[in-house]
N, C-alpha and C positions, 0 to 999 in steps of 0.2 A: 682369505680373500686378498685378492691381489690391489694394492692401492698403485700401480707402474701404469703407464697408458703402455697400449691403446684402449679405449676403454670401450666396453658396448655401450650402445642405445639400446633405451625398452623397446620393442616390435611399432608397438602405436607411434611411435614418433615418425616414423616413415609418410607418415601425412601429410608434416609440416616441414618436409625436409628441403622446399625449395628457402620458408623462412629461417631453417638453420644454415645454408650457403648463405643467407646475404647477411645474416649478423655471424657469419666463424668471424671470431679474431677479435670482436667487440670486447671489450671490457667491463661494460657493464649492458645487460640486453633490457632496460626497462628503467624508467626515471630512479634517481636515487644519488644519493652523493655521500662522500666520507664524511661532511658534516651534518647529514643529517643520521646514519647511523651511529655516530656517535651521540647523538641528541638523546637518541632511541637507546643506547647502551645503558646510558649514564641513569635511566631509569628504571635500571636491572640490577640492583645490588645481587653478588651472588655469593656463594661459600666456596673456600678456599680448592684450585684444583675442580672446577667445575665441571660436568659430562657435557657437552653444546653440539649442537645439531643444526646446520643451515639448510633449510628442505627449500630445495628449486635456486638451487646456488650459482646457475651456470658457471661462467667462466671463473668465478669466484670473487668478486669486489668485494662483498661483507666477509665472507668465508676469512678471507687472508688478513680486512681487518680485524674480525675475533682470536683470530689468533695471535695478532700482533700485541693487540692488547690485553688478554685477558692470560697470554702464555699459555695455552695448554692447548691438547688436541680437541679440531673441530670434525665432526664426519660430516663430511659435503658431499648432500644429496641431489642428483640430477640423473631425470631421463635420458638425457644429451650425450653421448659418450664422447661427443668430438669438443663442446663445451666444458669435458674432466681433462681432457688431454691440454687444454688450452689453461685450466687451474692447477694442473700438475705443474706443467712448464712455467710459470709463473711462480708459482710455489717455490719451486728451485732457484729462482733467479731474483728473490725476495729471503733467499733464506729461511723459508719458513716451511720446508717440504717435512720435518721431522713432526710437526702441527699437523697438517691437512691429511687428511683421510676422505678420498674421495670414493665415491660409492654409487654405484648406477641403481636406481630404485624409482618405486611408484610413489608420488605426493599421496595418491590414496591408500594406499599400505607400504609405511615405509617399514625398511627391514630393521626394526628397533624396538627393543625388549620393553616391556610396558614397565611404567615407574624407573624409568633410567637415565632419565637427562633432567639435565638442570636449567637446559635454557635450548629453547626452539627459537629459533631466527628463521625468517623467509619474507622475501622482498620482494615485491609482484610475483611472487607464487600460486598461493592460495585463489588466486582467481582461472586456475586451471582444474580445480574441483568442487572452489565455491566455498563462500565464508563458514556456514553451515555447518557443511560436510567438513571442510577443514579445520575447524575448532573441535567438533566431535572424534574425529580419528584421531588429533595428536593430542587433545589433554589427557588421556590417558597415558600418554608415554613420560609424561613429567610424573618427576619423584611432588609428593607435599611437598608445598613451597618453592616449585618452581615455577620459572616464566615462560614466556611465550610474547616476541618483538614480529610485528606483521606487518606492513605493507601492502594494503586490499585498494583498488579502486574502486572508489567512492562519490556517490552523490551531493554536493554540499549545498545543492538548493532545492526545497520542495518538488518545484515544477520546472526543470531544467529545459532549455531550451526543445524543440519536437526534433530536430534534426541530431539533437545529440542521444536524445532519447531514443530514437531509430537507431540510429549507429549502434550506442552501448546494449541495446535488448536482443540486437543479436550477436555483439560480441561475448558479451557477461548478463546476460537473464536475468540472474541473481543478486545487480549489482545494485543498494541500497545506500541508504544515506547514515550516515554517521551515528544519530541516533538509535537507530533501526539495527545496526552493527551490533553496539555498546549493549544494546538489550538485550540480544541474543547471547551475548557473552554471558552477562550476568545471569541470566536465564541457566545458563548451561552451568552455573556454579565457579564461571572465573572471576577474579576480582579484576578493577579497572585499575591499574598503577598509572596511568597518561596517556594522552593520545595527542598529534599532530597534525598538521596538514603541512606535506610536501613541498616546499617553495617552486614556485613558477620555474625560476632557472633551474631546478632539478630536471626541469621538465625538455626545457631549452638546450641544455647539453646535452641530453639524449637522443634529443633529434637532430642536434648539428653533429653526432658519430651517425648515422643514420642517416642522414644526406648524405656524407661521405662514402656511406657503404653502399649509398644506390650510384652513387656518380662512377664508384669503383666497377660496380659490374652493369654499367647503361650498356654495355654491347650485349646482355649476355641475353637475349631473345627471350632463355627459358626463364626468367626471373622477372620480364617484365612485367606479369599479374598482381607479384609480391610487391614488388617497388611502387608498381602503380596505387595498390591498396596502402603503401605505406602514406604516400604524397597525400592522400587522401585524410589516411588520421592525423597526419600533422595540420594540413587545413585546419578541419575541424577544431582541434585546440586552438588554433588562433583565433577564430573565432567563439566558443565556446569552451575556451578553456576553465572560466570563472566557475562554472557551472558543476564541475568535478574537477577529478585527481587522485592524488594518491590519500590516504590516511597511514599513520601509525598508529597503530595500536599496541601497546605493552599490558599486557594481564599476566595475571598470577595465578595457579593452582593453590587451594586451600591448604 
């Protein structure tokens, strides 16, 4: 396998390929921050030389800091082949290209040998095949005793406002409340190591790269549907933002 760009995209990503033009080049494509993955690290003791896997890594923010930190190779998994090319070149210019293995692959079957890794990272991912589904397909792939650091949006109140409820039921179906989450883990025989909620400004800096990348291509006709859908979800958190967000989640396999 060739980890060089240019890299493919999976076939299905050609759906979404007006909202891969307007985040190329983003750094991070979903709330999150260097200190809050390390929040989420620090609750992952691991053994020495560890196997890690970032599934839905785009351009690579956590990807480059697992590496940075933990020293050893990450295989950074994305649909996106233009968002590997974007964590290759990065990778290089960070020093850290001799770490990152990036790898074009399905969140629902990724190409990873069962009982092999030691630690699954993914950061707004897992809501592109659902908590469920994505806790089912990837604990199999950790060794006993390994972890699993997730990032799922989430419910943080009962009866969430109606207009946010509209919104998220047809963005994310699936999408449930933190409790509701946690049980299903345990359900499924992971243990709970910690869990978070995503600060506000993770959220806030995400959308001010995100203005900037709509301001960037306002002329560009074909893209006003995206941008306009975008202006739209930033609304919405402003208003309803108390209401959800992100969680972390860190579980362990037995």
């Amino acid at each position: 396998m060739s980890f060089h760009p240019p890299f493919a995209s999976m076939p299905f990503m050609e759906a979404v390929a007006p909202l891969l033009r307007l985040f190329k080049g983003m750094t991070r494509k979903g709330p999150g921050s260097r200190a809050s993955t390390l929040q989420a690290l620090s609750l992952c003791p691991l053994p020495p030389h560890p196997c890690v896997a970032d599934f839905g890594c785009g351009s690579g923010a956590s990807a480059l800091l697992l590496a940075e930190q933990l020293q050893c190779p990450v295989l950074a998994l994305d649909a996106d082949g233009t968002a590997l090319d974007d964590l290759w070149a990065n990778a290089q210019q960070m020093g850290l290209g001799s770490w990152i293995q990036p790898t074009t692959g399905d969140l629902g079957d990724p190409p990873v040998a069962p009982q092999s890794l030691d630690l699954i990272w993914s950061e707004g991912a897992i809501t592109h095949i659902g908590w469920a589904k994505g806790l089912a397909t990837w604990m199999p792939l950790l060794r006993p005793g390994g972890r699993m650091a997730i990032t799922d949006a989430t419910w943080f109140e009962p009866h969430p406002p109606e207009e946010a409820l509209n919104a998220w039921s047809s963005w994310y179906p699936e999408m449930a409340t933190v409790d509701a989450n946690l049980q299903f883990a345990r359900e499924l025989g992971l243990q709970v190591l910690g869990h978070f909620r995503l600060p506000r400004q993770d959220w806030w800096d995400y959308f001010d790269h995100v203005e900037a990348q709509c301001r960037l291509h306002q002329d560009d006709a074909s893209l006003a549907p995206i941008i306009e859908a975008m202006h739209e979800e930033m609304a919405l958190y402003r208003r309803c933002g108390d209401s959800y967000g992100y969680e972390f989640y860190v579980l362990k396999r037995p």
